[in-house]
C-alpha positions, 0 to 999 in steps of 0.5 A: 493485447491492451496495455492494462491486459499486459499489466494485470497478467504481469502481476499474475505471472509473478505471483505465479513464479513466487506460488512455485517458488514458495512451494520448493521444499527449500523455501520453507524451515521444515524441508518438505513441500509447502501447502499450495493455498499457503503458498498462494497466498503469501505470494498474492500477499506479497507481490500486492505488497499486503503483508497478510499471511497465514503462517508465521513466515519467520518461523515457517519459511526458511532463509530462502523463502523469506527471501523470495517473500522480500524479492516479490514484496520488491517487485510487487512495490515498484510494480510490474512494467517499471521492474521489467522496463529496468530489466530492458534498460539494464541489458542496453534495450531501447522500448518502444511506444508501447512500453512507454504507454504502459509505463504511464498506466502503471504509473499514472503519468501525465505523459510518456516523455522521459520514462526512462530516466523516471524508471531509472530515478524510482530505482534510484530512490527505493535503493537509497531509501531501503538502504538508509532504512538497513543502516538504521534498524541494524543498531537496533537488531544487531544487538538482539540477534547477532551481526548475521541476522540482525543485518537479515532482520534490517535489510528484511523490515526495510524492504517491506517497510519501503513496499509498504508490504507489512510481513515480520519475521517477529512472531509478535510483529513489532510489538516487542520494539514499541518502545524504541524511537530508532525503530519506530521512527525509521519503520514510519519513516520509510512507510510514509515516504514509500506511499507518498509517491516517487513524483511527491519526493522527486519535487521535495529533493529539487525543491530542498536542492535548489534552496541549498544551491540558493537559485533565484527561481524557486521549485513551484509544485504541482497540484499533486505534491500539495494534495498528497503532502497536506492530505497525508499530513492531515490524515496521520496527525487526526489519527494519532489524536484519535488513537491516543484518545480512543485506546488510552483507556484500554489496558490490552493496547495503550493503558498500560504504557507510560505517556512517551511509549502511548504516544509512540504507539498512537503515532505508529498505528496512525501510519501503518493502516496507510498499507504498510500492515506493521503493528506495535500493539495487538491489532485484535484487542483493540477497541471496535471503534480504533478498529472502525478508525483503522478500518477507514484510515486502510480504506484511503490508503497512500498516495498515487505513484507510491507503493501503497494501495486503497483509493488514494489520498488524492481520490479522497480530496477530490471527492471532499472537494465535490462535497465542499463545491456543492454545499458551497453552490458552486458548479466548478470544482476547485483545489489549491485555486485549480480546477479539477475536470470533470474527466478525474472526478468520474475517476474519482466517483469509479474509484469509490463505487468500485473499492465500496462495491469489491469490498460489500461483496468479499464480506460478503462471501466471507460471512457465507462462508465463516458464519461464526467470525464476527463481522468488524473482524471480517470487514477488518479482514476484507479492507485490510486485503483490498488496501493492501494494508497486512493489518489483522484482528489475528483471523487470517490463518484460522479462516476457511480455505474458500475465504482465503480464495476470496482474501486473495482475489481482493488482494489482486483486485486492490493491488492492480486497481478496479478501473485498471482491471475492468479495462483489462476484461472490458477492453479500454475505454474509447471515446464517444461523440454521441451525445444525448438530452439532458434532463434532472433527476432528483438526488440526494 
């Protein structure tokens, strides 16, 4: 079996176990079984860390069910080979070459050296950051809820923010702490930091480390920590300014709170569609064009090597980089005075023209099948799942049981990534030394 076979049945075995375990009638409040397409597909949602849903799972499931939603949600975020690879590392196991290939699939490295202590280093981080997260969103709970289920509420919302998953035990979401900075800040916080990538922290933390130990030679980082940072940083500060300026006018979303709290929610909805799926204000009573904003800010998702989905901020520099290149006349592709090879920016193309093409045909389907939704919230609906985002007009629950199929198989397909998944049907990629005549072919 190849190893993008091993990794696209792996993240089908969980969702299978979390399908059983979610359907146990003590998984849910009322005691009885549970629905088998609800649990199917708030298990697809949470192992592909989406955090759609359709029930309320801090009303419909019980303690245990939301427990097992936070668990698959934590699988889901650190992926299937490095959450089996720690397993093997725990009980004393060395693995073997294959292991470490599929490691360096999963994870989109370079190269297989040293994965163990990068599995142990990815483990190492999600603790310190998921349990930083519990310490500060538990002043923020505990008075509202008690210590036994503020501490739930904490330990809950920080998984899920880290995972970038998105699911609240809050029937409104987070709309009722829109206002305070503690919560928005940590929830940000941890939804930026989850997506940016564990590569993109380890070199901040050495970089900041060899600053306080005053080392003469100075961390230099790599081409992947200077895209990832300045692309995100980019992304959230272009779309706070859009929000702000596009929804101040409106009374259902920004209009009605003060200039502190309209800033406050601007900035949280510019961070949440990088597929966390957290929101402080009603996503369905937005505006069309903050909903086409969002639309494109879930399309881009987080960066590689992070728990977050869409085609990575990476993919969108590379292809802005092409454009920049041929409008400049230049046959090079160049970032931070780098070459990019050819090889990426194929990737880059496949990634593109498989998300558009996963996305055109699941709107598809469900307009087919839901004639009567209108077509920003199906669109809304379909990016949301294929970014794994969790983000909703508020349609998830009330759509047919066919498009639910259709929501959870985007789920998987964005979750796994579509060149990943067609390696899986087609068999991995060999390379060829045939080579044919080239010719020009008018474009454009």
């Amino acid at each position: 079996m190849t190893v993008s076979r091993t990794i696209c049945l792996g993240f089908l075995a969980v969702i299978a176990l979390g399908t059983i375990l979610l359907m146990m009638p003590f998984s849910t409040s009322s005691g009885n079984w549970n629905d088998l397409i609800v649990a199917l597909f708030t298990s697809t949602s949470a192992v592909c860390v989406t955090g759609l849903s359709v029930v309320d799972p801090g009303t419909y499931f019980s303690f245990w069910g939301q427990l097992f939603i936070a668990l698959l949600a934590q699988i889901g975020g650190l992926g299937y080979m490095t959450t089996t690879t720690f397993l093997i590392l725990l009980i004393g196991r060395r693995f073997d070459l294959r292991q470490k290939v599929a490691i360096q699939q999963a994870l989109d490295r370079p190269g297989m050296n040293g994965s163990a202590q990068v599995i142990r280093s990815i483990m190492a981080t999600t603790l310190i950051f998921e349990i930083t997260g519990v310490f500060l969103l538990l002043p923020a709970f505990v008075p509202d809820y008690g210590w036994s289920q503020g501490l739930w509420l904490a330990i809950f919302h920080s998984i899920n923010a880290w995972n970038n998953a998105g699911f609240s035990l809050f029937k409104d979401n987070l709309i009722g702490y829109q206002s305070s900075l503690l919560v928005v800040l940590t929830i940000t916080g941890l939804i930026i930091f989850g997506g940016i990538g564990y590569q993109v922290i380890l070199e901040a933390y050495i970089w900041l480390r060899d600053r306080l130990l005053k080392k003469k030679i100075s961390q230099v980082f790599s081409l992947d920590f200077k895209v990832a940072t300045s692309t995100t940083l980019i992304l959230l500060v272009l779309g706070t300014i859009a929000f702000f300026c596009i929804e101040i006018r409106n009374p259902e979303t920004f209009g009605s709170l003060n200039l502190s709290d309209q800033f406050l929610v601007a900035w949280f909805q510019s961070v949440t569609p990088r597929t966390a799926g957290f929101n402080t204000v009603d996503i369905g009573k937005m505006t069309n064009a903050g909903l086409f904003i969002m639309i494109a800010l879930m399309f881009i998702g987080a960066s590689p090597g992070g728990t977050g989905g869409g085609i990575k901020t990476t993919t969108l520099r590379v292809l802005t980089s092409c454009t920049k290149a041929i409008l400049h006349g230049k046959e090079e592709v160049l970032l931070y005075e780098r070459k990019i090879a050819i090889s990426l920016i194929l990737k880059a193309v496949g990634v593109l023209v498989g998300s558009v093409a996963t996305v055109i045909l699941a709107t598809i389907f469900i307009s087919l099948t839901d004639p009567k939704l209108d077509f920003i919230q199906i669109l809304f609906e379909v990016v949301s799942a294929f970014a794994t985002v969790g983000l909703s007009t508020g349609i998830t629950g009330a759509v047919s049981p066919v498009a639910k199929i259709v929501l959870i198989i985007t789920m998987y397909v964005g979750r796994v990534g579509v060149l990943l998944l067609m390696s899986a049907v087609l068999g991995d990629p060999r390379p060829t030394r045939i080579h044919y005549p080239e010719e020009n072919l008018l474009v454009g």
